[in-house]
Backbone as CSV, one residue per row, in Angstrom:
resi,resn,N_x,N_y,N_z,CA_x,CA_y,CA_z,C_x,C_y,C_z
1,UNK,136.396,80.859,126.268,135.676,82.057,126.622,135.336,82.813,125.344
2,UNK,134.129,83.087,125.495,134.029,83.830,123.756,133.570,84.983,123.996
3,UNK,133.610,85.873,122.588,133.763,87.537,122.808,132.490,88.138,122.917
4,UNK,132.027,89.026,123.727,130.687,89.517,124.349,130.573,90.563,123.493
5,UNK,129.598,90.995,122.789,129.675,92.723,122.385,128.724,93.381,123.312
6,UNK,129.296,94.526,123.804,128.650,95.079,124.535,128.061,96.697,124.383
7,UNK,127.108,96.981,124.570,126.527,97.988,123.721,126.165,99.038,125.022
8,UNK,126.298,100.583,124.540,125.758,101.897,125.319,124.852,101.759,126.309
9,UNK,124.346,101.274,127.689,122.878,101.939,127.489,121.730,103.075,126.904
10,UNK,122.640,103.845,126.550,122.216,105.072,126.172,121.825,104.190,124.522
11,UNK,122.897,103.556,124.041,122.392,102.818,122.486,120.947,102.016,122.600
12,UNK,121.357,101.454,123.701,120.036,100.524,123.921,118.560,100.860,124.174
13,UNK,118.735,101.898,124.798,117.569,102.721,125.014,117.086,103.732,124.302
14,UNK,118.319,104.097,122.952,117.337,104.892,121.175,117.015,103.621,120.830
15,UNK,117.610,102.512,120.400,117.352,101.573,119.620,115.855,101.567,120.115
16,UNK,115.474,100.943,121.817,114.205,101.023,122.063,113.111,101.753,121.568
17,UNK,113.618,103.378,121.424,112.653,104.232,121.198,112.251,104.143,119.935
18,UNK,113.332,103.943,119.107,112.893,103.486,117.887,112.662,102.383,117.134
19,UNK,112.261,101.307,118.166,111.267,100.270,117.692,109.918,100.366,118.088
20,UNK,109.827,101.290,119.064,108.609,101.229,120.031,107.679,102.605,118.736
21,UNK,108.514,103.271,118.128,108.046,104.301,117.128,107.939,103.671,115.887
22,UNK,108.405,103.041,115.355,108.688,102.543,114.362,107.121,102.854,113.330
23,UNK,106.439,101.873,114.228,104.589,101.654,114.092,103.731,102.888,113.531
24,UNK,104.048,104.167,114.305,103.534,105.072,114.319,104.484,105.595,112.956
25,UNK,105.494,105.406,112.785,105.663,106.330,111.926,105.433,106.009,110.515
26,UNK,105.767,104.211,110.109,104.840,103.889,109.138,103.901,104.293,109.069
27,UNK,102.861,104.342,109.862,101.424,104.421,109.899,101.134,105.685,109.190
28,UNK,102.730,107.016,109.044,102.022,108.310,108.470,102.390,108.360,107.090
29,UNK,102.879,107.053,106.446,102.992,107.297,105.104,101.884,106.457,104.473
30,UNK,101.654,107.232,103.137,100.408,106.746,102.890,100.180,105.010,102.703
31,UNK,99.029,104.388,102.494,98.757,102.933,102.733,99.560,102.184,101.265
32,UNK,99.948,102.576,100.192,100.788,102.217,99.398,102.282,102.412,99.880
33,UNK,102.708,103.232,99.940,104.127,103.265,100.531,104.499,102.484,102.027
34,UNK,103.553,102.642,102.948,103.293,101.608,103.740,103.676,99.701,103.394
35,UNK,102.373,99.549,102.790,102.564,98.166,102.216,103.862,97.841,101.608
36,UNK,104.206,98.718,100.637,105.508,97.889,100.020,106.883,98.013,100.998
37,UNK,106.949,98.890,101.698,108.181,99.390,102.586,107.876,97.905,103.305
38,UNK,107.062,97.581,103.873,106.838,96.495,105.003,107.290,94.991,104.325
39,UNK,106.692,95.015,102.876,106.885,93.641,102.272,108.321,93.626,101.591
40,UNK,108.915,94.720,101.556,110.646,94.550,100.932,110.798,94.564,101.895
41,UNK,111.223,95.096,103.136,112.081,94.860,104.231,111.575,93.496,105.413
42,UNK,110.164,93.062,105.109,110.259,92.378,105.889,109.341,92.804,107.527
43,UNK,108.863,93.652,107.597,108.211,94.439,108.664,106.469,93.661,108.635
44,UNK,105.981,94.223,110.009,104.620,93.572,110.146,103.974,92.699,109.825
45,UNK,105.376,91.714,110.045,104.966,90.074,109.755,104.882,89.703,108.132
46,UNK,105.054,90.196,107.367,105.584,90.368,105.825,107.183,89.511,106.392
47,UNK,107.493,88.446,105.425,108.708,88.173,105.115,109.364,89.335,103.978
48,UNK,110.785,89.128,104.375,111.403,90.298,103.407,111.335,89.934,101.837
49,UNK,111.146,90.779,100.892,110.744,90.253,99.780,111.972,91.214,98.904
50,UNK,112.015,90.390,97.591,112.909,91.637,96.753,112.086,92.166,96.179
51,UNK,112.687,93.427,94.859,111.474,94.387,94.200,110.684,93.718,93.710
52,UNK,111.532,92.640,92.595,110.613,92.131,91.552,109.308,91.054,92.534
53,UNK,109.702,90.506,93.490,108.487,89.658,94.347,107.616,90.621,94.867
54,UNK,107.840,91.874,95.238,107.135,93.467,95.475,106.430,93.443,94.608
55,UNK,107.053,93.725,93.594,106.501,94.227,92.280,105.044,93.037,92.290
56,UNK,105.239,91.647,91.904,104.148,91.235,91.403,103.467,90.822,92.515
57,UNK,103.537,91.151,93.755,102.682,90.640,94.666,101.417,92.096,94.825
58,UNK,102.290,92.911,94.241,101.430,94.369,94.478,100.794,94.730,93.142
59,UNK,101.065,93.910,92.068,100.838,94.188,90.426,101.281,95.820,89.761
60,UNK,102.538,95.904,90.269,102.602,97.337,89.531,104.258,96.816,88.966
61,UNK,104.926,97.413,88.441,106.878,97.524,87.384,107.271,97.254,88.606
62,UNK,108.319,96.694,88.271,109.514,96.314,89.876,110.218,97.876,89.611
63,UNK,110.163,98.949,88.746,110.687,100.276,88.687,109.885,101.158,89.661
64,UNK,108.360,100.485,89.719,107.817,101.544,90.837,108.440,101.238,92.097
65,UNK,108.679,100.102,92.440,108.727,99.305,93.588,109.703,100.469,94.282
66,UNK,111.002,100.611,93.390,112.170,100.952,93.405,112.140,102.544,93.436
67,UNK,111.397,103.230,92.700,111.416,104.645,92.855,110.325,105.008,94.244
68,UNK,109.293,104.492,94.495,108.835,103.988,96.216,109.822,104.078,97.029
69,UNK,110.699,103.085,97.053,111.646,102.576,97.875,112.622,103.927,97.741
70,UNK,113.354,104.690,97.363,113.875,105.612,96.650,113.287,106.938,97.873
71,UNK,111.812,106.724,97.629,111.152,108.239,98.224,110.862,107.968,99.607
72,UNK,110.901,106.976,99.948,109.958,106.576,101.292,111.516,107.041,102.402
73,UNK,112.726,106.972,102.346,113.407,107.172,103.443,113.550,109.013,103.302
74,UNK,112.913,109.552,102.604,113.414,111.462,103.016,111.873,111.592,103.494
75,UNK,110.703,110.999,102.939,109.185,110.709,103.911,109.320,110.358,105.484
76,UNK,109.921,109.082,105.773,110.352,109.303,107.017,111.136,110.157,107.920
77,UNK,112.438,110.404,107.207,113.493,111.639,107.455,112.354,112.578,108.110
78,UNK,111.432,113.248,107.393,110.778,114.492,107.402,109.535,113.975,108.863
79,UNK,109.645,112.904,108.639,108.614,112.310,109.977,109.169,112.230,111.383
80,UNK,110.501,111.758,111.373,111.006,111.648,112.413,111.539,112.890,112.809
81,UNK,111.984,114.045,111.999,112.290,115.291,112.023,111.229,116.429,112.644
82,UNK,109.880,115.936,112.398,108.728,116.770,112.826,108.564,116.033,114.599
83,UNK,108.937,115.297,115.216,108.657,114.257,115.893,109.714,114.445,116.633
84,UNK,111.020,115.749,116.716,111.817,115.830,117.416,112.659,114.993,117.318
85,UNK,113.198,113.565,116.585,114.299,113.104,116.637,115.432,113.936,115.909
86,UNK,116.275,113.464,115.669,117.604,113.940,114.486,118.049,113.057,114.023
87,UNK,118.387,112.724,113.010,118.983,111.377,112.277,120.948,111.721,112.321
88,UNK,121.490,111.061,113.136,122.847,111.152,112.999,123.332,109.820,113.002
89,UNK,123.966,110.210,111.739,124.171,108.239,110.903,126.473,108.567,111.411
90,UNK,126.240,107.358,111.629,127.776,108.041,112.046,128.686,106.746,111.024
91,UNK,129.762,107.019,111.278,130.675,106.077,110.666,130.654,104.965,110.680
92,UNK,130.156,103.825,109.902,130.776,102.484,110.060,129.417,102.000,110.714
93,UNK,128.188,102.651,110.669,127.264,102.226,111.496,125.922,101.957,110.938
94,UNK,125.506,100.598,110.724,124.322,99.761,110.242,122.877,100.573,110.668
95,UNK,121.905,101.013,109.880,120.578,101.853,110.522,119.766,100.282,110.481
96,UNK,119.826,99.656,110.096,119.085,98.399,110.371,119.575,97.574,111.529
């Protein structure tokens, strides 16, 4: 018999909301911060890439890549914040 994890509905149904948002909220950072957020993590059919494969697939320093990467999660913060969510990151708990 093997071990089940079993999750909130209440978990299951933010997780939902925030895949079903996800789209929209990329969509409000600008089309550079966009692109690279998608091609390091892997989003909108982009395989996940590291900086330096960022870096030269986009032709700019793997340092921009990184100071991008750096600004783009208090850009969202401030997106999802205008948008009525709240970000409560709790203990021990993966946002990916």
């Amino acid at each position: 018999m093997g071990f089940r994890c079993w999750t909130w509905p209440t978990e299951v149904l933010h997780n939902r909301s925030l895949q079903k948002n996800l789209g929209k909220w990329l969509d409000q950072l600008g089309e550079k911060h966009r692109e690279m957020i998608c091609r390091r993590y892997g989003l909108r059919g982009y395989d996940k890439a590291t900086l330096v494969e960022v870096a030269k697939e986009l032709g700019v320093l793997r340092e921009r890549i990184r100071q991008i990467q750096m600004k783009v999660p208090r850009r969202l913060r401030d997106i999802l914040e205008k948008g009525g969510f709240s970000l409560v990151v709790r203990k021990n708990a993966s946002l990916v």
